[in-house]
NUFI-594627 format. One record per residue: x, y, z of N, C-alpha, C in turn; chain; residue in three letters; residue number from 1. Coordinates in Angstrom, 3 decimals. Atoms other than C-alpha are relative to their C-alpha. Layout:
N
+----------+----------+----------+----------+----------+----------+----------+----------+----------+-------+-----+-----+
:       nX :       nY :       nZ :      caX :      caY :      caZ :       cX :       cY :       cZ : chain : res :   n :
+----------+----------+----------+----------+----------+----------+----------+----------+----------+-------+-----+-----+
:        X :        Y :        Z :        X :        Y :        Z :        X :        Y :        Z :     A : ALA : NUM :
...
+----------+----------+----------+----------+----------+----------+----------+----------+----------+-------+-----+-----+
# end
This chain:
105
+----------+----------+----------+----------+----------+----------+----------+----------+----------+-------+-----+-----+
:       nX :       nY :       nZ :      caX :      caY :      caZ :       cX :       cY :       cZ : chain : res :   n :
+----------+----------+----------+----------+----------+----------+----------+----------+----------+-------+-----+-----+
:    1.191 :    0.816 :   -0.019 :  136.520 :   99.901 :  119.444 :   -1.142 :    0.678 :   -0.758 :     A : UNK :   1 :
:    1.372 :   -0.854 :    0.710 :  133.844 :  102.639 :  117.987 :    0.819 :    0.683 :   -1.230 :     A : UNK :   2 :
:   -0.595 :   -0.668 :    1.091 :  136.369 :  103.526 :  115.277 :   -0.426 :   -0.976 :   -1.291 :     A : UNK :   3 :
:    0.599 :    1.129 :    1.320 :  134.648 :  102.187 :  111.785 :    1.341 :   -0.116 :   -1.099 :     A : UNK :   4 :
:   -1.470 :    0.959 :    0.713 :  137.400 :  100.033 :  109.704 :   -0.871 :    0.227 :   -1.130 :     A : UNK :   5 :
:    0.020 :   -0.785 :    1.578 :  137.419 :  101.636 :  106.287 :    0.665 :   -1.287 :   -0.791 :     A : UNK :   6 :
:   -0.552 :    0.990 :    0.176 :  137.571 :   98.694 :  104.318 :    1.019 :   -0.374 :   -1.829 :     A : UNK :   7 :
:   -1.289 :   -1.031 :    0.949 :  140.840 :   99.043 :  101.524 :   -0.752 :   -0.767 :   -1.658 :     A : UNK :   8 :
:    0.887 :    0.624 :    1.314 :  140.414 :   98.252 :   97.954 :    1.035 :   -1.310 :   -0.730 :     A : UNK :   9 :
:   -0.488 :    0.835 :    0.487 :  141.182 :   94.881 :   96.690 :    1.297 :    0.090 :   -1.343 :     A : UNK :  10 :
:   -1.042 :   -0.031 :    0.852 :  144.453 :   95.083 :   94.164 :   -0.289 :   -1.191 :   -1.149 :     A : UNK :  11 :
:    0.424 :    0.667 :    1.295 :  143.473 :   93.365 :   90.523 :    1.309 :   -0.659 :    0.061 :     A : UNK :  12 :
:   -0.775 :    1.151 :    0.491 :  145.150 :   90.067 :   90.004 :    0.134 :   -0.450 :   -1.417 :     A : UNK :  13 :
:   -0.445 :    0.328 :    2.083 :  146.506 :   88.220 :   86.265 :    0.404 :    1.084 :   -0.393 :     A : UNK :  14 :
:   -0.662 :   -0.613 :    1.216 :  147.079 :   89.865 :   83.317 :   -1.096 :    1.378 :   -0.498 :     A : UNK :  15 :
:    0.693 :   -1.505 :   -0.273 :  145.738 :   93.948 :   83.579 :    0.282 :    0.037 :   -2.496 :     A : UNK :  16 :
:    0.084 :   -0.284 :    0.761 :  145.094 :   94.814 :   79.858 :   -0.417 :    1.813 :   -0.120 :     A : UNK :  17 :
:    0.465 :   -1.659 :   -0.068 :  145.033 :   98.830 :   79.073 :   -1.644 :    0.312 :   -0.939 :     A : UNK :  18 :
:    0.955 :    0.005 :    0.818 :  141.902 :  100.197 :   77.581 :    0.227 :    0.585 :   -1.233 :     A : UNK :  19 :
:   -0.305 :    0.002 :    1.173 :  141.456 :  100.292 :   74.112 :   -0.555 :    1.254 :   -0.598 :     A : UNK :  20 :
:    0.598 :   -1.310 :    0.707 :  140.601 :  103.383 :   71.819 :   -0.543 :   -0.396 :   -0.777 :     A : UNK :  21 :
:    0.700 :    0.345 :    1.198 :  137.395 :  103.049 :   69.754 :    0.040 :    1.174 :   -0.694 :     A : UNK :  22 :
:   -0.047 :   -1.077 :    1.004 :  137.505 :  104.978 :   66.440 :   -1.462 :   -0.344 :   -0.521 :     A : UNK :  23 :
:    1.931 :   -0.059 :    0.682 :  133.785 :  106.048 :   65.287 :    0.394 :   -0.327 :   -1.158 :     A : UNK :  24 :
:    0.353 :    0.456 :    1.311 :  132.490 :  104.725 :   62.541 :   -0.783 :    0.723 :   -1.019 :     A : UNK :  25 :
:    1.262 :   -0.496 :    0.543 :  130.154 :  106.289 :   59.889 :   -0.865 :   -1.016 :   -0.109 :     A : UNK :  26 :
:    0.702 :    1.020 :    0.463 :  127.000 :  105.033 :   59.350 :   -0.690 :    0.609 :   -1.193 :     A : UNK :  27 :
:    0.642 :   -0.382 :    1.657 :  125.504 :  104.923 :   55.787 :   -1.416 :   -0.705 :    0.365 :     A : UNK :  28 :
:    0.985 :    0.553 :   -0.313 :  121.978 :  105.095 :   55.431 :   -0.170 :   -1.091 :   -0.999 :     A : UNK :  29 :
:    0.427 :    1.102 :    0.780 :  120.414 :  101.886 :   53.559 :   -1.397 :   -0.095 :   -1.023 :     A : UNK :  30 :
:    1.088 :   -0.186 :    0.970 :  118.022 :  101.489 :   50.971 :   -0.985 :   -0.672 :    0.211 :     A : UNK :  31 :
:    1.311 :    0.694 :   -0.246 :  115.760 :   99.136 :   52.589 :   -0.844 :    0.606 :    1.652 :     A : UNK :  32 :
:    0.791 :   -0.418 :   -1.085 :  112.679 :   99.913 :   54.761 :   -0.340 :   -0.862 :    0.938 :     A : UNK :  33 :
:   -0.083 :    1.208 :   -0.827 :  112.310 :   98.245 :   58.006 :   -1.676 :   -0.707 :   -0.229 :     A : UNK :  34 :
:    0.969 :    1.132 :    0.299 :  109.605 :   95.387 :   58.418 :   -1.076 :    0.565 :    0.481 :     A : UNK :  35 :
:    1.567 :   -1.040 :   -0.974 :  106.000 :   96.590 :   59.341 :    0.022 :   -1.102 :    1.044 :     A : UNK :  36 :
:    0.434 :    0.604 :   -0.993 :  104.952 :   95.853 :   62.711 :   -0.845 :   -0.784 :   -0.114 :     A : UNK :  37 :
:    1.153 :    0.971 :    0.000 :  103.075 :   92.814 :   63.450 :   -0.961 :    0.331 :    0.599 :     A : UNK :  38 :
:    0.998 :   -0.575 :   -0.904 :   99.547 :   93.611 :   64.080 :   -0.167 :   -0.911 :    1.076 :     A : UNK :  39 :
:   -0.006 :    0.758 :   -1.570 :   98.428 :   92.658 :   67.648 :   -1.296 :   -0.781 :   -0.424 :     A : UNK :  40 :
:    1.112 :    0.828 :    0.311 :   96.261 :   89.841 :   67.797 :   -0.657 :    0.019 :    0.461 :     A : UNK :  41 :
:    0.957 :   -0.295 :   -0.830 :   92.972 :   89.426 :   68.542 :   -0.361 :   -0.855 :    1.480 :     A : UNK :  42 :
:    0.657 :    0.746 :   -1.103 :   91.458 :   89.038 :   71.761 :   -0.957 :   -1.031 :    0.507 :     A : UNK :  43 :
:    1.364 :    1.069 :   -0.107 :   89.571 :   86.095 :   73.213 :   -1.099 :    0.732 :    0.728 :     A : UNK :  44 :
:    0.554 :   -0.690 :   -0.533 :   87.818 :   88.237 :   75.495 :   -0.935 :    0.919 :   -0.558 :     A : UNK :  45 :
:    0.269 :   -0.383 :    0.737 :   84.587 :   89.633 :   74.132 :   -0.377 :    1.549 :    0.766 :     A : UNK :  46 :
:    0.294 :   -1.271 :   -0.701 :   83.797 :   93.272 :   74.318 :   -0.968 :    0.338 :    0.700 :     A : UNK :  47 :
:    1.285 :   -0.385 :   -0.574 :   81.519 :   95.282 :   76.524 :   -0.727 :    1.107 :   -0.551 :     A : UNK :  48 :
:    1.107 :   -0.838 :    1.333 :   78.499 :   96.717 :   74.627 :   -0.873 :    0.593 :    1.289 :     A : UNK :  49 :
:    1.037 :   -1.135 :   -0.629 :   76.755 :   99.610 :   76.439 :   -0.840 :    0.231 :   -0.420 :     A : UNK :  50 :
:    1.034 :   -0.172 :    0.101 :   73.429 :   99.652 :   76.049 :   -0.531 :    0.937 :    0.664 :     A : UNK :  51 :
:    0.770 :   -1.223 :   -0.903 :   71.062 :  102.556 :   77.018 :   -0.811 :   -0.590 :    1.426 :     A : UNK :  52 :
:    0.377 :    0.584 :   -1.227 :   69.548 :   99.650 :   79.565 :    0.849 :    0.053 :    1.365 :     A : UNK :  53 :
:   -1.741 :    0.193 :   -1.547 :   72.979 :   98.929 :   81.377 :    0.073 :    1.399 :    0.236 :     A : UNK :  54 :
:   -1.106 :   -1.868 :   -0.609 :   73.887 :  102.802 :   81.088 :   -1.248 :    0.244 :    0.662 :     A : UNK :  55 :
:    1.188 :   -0.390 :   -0.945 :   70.412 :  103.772 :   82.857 :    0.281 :   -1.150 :    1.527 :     A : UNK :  56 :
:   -0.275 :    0.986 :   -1.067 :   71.342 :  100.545 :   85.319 :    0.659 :    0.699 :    1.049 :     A : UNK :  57 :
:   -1.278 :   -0.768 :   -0.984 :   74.435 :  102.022 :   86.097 :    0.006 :    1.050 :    0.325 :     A : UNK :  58 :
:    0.243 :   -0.864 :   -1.217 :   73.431 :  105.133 :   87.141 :   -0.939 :    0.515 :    1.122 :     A : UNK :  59 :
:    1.034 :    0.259 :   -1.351 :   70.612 :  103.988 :   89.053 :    0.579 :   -0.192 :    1.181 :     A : UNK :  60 :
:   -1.100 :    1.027 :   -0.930 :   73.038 :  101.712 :   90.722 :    0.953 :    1.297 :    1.022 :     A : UNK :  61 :
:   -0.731 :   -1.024 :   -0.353 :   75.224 :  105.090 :   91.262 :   -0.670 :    0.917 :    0.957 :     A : UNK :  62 :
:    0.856 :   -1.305 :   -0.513 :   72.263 :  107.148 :   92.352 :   -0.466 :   -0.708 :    1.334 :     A : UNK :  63 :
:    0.225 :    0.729 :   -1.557 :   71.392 :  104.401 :   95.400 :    0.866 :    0.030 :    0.475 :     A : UNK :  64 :
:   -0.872 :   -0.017 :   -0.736 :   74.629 :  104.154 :   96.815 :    0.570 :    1.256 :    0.210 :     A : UNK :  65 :
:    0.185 :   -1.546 :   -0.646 :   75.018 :  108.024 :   96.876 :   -0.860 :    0.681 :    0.808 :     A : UNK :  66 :
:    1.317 :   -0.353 :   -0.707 :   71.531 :  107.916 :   98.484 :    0.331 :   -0.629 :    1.396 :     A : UNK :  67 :
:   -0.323 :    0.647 :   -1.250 :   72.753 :  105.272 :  101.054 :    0.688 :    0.744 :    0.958 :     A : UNK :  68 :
:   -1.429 :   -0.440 :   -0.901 :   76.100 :  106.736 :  101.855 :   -0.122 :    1.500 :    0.479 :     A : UNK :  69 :
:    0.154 :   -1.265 :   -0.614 :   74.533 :  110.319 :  102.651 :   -0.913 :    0.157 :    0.901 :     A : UNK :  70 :
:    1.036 :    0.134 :   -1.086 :   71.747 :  109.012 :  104.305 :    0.378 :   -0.684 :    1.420 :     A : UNK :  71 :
:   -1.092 :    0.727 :   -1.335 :   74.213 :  106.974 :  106.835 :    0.576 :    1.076 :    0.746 :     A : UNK :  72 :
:   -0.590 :   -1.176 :   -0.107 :   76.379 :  109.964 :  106.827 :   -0.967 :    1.008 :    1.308 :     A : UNK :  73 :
:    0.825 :   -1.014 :   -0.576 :   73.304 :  112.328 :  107.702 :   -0.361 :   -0.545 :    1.266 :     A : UNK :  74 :
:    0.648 :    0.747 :   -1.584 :   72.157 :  109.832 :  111.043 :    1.104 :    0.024 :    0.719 :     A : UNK :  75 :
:   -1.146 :   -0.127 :   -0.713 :   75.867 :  110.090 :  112.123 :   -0.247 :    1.728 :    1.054 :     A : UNK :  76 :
:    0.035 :   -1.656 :   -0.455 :   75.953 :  113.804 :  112.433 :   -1.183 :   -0.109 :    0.947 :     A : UNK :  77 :
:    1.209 :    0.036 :   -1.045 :   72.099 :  113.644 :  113.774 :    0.488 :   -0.574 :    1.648 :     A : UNK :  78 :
:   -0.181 :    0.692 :   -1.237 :   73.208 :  111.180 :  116.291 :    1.127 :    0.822 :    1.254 :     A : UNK :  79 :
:   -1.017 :   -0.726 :   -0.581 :   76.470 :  113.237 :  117.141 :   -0.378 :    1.029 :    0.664 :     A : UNK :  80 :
:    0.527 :   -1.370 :   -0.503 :   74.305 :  116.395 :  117.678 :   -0.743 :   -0.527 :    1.204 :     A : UNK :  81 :
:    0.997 :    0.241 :   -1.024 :   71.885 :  115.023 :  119.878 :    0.700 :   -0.500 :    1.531 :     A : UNK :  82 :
:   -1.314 :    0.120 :   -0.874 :   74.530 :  113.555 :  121.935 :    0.393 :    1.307 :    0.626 :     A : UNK :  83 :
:   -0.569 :   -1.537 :   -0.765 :   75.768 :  117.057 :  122.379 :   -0.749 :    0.978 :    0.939 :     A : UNK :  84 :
:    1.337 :   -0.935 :   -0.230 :   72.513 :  118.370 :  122.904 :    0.011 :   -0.509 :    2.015 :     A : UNK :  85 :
:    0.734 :    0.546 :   -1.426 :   71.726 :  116.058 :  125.932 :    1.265 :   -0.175 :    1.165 :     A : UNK :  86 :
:   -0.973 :   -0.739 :   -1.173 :   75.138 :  116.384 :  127.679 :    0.221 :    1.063 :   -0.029 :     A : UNK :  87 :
:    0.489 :   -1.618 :   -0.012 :   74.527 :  120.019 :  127.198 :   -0.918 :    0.081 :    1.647 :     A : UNK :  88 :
:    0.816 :   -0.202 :   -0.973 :   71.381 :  120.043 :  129.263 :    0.204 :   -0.876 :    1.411 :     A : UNK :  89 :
:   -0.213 :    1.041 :   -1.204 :   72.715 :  117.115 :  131.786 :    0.691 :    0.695 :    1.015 :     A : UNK :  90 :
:   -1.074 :   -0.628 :   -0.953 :   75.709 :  119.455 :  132.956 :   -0.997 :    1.257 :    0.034 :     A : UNK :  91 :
:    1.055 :   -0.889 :   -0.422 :   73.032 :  122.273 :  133.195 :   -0.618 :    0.241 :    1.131 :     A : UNK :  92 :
:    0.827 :    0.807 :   -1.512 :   70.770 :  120.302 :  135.672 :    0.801 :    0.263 :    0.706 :     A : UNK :  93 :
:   -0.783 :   -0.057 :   -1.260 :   73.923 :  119.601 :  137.342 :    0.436 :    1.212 :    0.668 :     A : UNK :  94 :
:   -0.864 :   -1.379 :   -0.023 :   75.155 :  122.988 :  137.683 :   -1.309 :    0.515 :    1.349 :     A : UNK :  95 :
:    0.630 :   -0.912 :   -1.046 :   71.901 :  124.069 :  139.064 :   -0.451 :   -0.883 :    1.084 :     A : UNK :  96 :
:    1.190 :    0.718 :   -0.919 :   70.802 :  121.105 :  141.061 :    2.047 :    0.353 :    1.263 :     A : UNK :  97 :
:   -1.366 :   -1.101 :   -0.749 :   74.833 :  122.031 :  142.799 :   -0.264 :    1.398 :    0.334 :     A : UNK :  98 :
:    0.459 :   -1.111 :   -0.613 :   73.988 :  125.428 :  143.119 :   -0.641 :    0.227 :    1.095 :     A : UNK :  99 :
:    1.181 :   -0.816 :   -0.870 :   70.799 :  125.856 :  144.759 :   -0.123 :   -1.075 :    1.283 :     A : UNK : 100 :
:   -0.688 :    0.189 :   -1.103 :   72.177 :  123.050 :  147.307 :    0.809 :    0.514 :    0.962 :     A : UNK : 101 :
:   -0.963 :   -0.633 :   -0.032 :   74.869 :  125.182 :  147.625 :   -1.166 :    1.329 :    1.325 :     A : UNK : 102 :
:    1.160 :   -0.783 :   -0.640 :   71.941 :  128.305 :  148.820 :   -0.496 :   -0.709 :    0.994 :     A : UNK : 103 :
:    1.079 :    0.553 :   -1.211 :   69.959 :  126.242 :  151.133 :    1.117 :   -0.288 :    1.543 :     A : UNK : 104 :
:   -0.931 :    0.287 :   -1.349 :   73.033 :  125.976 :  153.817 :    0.280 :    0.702 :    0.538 :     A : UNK : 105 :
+----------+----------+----------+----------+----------+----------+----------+----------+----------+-------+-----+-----+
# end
């Protein structure tokens, strides 16, 4: 039942032909040169012309969203620290407002 069935190899039916022996050929070179490539045609699509306006655009454009994404960045961390800060001092309190309960008995 868990033994995998090895499955056999079909036996070629008709008329079996042997294979044939190719004998190389020479090849002679020719006296003609092949065809020049067809140039590629043009595009409908017109190009994009960089201007010193657009290129100043674009790295305005570059210089705000590096300003955004570090200034997001930087309120994360802030936020993360402060967080730390104030369950810092919370388990502090607790520690001592436990303690000096602890003394008074």
């Amino acid at each position: 039942m868990l033994r995998p069935k090895i499955p056999t190899m079909p036996t070629p039916t008709g008329h079996v032909t042997p294979p044939r022996v190719v004998e190389p050929t020479a090849i002679v070179p020719g006296g003609q040169t092949p065809p020049p490539a067809p140039a590629a045609p043009a595009s409908s699509r017109p190009t994009v012309q960089l201007t010193p306006g657009t290129a100043l655009a674009f790295v305005g454009g570059g210089t705000a969203v590096v300003l955004v994404v570090g200034a997001v960045l930087v309120s994360m961390l802030l936020a993360v620290a402060i967080t730390g800060v104030s369950v810092a001092v919370g388990a502090i309190v607790l520690r001592s407002l436990l303690a000096s309960d602890a003394k008074r008995r």
